[in-house]
C-alpha positions as CSV (number, residue, x, y, z in Angstrom):
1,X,306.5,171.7,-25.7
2,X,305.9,174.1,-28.5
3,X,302.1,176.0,-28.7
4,X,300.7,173.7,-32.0
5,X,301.7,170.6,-29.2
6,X,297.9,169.2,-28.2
7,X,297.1,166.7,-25.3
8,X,295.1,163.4,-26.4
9,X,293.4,161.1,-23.9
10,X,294.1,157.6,-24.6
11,X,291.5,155.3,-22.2
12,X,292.8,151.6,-21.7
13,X,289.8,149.7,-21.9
14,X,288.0,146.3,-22.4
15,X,291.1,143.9,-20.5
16,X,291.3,140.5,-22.0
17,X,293.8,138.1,-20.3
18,X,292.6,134.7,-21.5
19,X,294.2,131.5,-21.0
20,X,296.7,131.8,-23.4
21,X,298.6,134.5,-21.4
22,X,300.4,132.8,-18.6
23,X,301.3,134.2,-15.2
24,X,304.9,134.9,-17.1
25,X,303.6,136.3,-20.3
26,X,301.8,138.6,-18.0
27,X,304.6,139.5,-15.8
28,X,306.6,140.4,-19.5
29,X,304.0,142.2,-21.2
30,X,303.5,144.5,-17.9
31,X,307.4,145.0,-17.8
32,X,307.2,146.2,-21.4
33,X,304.4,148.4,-21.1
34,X,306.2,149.9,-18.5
35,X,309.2,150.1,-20.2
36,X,307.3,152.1,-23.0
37,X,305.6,154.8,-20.9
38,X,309.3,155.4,-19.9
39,X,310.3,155.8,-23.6
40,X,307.5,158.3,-23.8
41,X,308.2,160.2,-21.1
42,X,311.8,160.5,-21.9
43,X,310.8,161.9,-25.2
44,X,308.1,164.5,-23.8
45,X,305.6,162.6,-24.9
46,X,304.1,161.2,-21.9
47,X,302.2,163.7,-20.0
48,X,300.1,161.4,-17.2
49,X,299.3,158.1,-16.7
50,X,297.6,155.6,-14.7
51,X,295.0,153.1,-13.7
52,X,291.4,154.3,-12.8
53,X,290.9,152.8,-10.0
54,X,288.0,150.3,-9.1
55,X,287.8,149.3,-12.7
56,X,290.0,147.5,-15.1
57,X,291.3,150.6,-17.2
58,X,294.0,152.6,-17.7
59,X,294.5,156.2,-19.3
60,X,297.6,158.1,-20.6
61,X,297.4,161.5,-21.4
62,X,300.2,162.1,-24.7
63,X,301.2,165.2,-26.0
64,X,301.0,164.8,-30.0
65,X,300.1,166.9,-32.7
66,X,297.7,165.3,-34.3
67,X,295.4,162.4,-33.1
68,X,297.4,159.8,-36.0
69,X,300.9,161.3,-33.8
70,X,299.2,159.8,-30.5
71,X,297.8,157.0,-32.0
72,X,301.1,155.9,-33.6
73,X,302.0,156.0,-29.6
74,X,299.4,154.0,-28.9
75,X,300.2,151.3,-31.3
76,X,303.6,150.6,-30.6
77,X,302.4,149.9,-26.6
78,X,302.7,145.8,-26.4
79,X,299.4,145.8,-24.1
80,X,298.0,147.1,-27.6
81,X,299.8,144.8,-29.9
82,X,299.3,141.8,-27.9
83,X,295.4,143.0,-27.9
84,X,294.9,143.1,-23.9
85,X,293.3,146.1,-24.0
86,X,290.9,148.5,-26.3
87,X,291.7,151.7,-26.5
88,X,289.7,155.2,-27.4
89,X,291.5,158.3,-28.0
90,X,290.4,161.8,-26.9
91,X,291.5,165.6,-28.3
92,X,291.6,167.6,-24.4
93,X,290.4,171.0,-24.9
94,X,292.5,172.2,-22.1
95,X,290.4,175.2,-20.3
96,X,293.1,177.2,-18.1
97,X,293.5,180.6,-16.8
98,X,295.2,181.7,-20.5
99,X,291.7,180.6,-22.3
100,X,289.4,182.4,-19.4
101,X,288.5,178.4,-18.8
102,X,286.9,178.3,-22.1
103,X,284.4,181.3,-21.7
């Protein structure tokens, strides 16, 4: 990862499964999604990721450039397409030992 390479949040919020989305749609859509996050982390993107738990949310944490890089990201995941979730996206001002933690 080169030093203009940023870290973006990406919160997973809002889940809608209606009616429409069967036990079998759901069982696809979660195989996809998994599917993606390993495309992303294959390619570097994909820095963290997970479920918060005790609420119906999920975060990634992408390396991208700019916020459009990890929101392109973001768009091509089918829980986005297939509007399960809402998603916000977050610039990390990573404070670390380099930065004197942001002092």
């Amino acid at each position: 990862m080169n030093e203009q390479t940023k870290k973006f949040l990406i919160i997973y919020q809002d889940m809608r499964f209606d009616e429409s989305f069967t036990p079998e749609r759901i069982q696809e859509l979660v195989k996809s999604h998994v599917d993606n996050a390993r495309n992303l982390d294959s390619k570097g993107v994909l820095f963290l990721c997970g479920l918060l738990k005790g609420h119906e949310k999920g975060m990634f944490i992408l390396n991208a450039k700019t916020y459009e890089e990890a929101e392109s990201y973001v768009l091509k995941d089918p829980f986005i397409i297939n509007k399960v979730y809402n998603y916000v996206i977050y610039e990390i001002k990573e404070a670390n030992a380099d930065n004197n933690y942001l002092l």
